[in-house]
C-alpha positions, 0 to 999 in steps of 0.5 A: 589291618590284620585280614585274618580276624574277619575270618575267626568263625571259620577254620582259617584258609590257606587263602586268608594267609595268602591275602594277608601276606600279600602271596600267592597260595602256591607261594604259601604252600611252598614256603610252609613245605620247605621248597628251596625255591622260597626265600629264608626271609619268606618262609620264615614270614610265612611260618609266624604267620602260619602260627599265630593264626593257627593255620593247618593246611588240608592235605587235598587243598596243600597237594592241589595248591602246590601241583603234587600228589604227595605220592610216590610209586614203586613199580613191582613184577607180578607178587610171587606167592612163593613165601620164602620171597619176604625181602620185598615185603619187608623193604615196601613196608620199611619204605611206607612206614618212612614216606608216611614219616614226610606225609607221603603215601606210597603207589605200589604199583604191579605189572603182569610181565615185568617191572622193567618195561618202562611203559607203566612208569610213563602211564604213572607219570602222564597221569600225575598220580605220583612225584617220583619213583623209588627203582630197585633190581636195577639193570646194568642199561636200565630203560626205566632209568633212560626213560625217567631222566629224559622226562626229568622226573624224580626218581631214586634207585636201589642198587648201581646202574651205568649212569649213576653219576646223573641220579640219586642211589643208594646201594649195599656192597654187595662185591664185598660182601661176597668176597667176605663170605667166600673167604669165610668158607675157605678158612672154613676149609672147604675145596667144593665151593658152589655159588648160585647167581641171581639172573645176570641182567641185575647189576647187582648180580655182576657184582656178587659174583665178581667177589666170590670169583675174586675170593676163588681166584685168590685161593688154591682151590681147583676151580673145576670144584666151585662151580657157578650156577644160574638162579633167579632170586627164588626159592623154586631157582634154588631148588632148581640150581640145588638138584644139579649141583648136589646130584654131581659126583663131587657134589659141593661141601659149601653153597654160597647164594645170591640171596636168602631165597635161594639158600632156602631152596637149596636147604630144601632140596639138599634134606630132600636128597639126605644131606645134613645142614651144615655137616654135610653141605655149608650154606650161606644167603645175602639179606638177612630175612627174618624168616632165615632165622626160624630155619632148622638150623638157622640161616647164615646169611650176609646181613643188612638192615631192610629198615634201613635200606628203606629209610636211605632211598626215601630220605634221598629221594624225598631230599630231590623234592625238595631241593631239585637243584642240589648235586646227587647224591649216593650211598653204598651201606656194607653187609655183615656175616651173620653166622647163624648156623647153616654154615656149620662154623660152630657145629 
């Protein structure tokens, strides 16, 4: 006897399926969800069920019915109010318009001191308030990475950490990148190249600089002339990093940044002291924010899509979800030099 005609007066219950079937609701909610675990022959008997009765899952009841909270976290240090940092606007918007596309809500969540201290993650997860992580500025040993593998939690990073073989990531190449843009410099025919880090910690880091010392290392450059300063990924470290570098007395001809920030701060810096951008000093970032190509003169930076990065790290991770099983996966994108006109080519 068809159970679900007793019910036409009201809108239809994942419940009246379930009896219906003969399954229980986790079972439903499952199936309808594309969960591996559910048979081919079961979804699909679900699914016709789900269409001829006209049945549409209310999201409370959907997240209750399968244990989920359809969200997922991002653990952020505290915003800096510095407005030349827009990368990380731009990658949280790429990841939220993307989660929305699966109907996930994105948790950004902000942490006073760090976003590498582990103990927000253990509070988000014990409170089940999200069903996996997106990690980014990962750590060569990241505890944050430790921590969720022990607890078997989901989780997905942006860029490399010493135990990708054990998680999904998804990351640009960052060594080739830079070996490409310091090679561009030195055709350019600069001999006083400087580059400016962004905080040794950040695995990420290890290998831009890797390519740009690479790149010199090749080179007839003397290398007392391209020399490496520290940043933090800032447009204030820029600055910083600019000041001791431009106040040399053989100041550097080019400047090649960790990232778009950075350049920004040492354009800055470099105005300030009398430099022209780019006859006197060459200056390249790694991003490709747009707020670099409202520059005067614009930005020369190494390029990627943000959207993209976004769209690759939510889709991997929303992949684990749903197929909790399957071996990871990885994805290395590549940067593209985008000469804009900070690095002086066309000038």
């Amino acid at each position: 006897m068809d159970k679900v005609k007793k019910v036409r007066n009201r809108e239809i219950r994942i419940s009246d399926l379930a009896l219906e079937l003969g399954l229980t609701k986790g079972t439903i909610s499952r199936a309808l969800n594309g969960y591996e675990d559910i048979s081919k022959k079961t979804r699909l008997r679900v699914i016709e069920a789900a269409n001829k009765y006209g049945y549409v899952p209310s999201t409370p009841a959907r997240r209750l019915a399968l244990g989920l909270s359809e969200t997922i976290g991002i653990v952020l240090p505290k915003i800096s109010s510095q407005p030349v940092n827009t990368f990380v606007s731009e990658f949280i918007n790429s990841i939220s318009s993307n989660l929305n596309k699966y109907g996930y809500d994105l948790l950004v969540h902000t942490n006073e001191s760090d976003a590498f201290e582990v103990e927000p993650y253990q509070r988000l997860v014990k409170s089940r308030k999200v069903d996996g992580f997106i990690i980014f500025r990962t750590l060569k040993k990241d505890k944050r990475v430790d921590y969720l593998l022990s607890e078997n939690f989901p989780f997905v990073t942006y860029g490399r950490t010493a135990r990708i073989m054990e998680h999904d990531w998804f990351d640009i190449d960052g060594e080739k990148a830079f070996e490409e843009a310091t090679s561009h410099l030195i055709k350019m025919g600069h001999k006083r190249i400087s580059f400016i880090g962004g905080g040794k910690e950040f695995f990420s880091a290890q290998f831009r600089i890797q390519g740009f010392r690479k790149m010199i290392g090749k080179s007839n450059l003397e290398k007392k002339h391209c020399v490496e300063m520290p940043g933090d990924l800032s447009g204030k470290g820029g600055e910083i990093a600019a000041h001791k570098l431009l106040e040399q007395k053989f100041p550097p001809t080019a400047i090649l940044c960790s990232n778009d920030a950075t350049a920004l701060g040492v354009i800055k810096i470099a105005k300030e002291l009398g430099f022209r951008i780019p006859e006197d000093l060459s200056v390249l970032g790694y991003d490709g924010i747009a707020l670099g190509g409202y520059m005067d003169p614009p930005l020369s930076t190494l390029s990627f899509s943000i959207e993209e990065c976004g769209r690759e790290v939510v889709d991997l991770l929303i992949n684990r979800l749903k197929e909790p099983k399957k071996p990871f996966k990885s994805k290395i994108a590549f940067a593209n030099l985008q000469l804009r006109g900070s690095d002086g080519e066309n000038s």
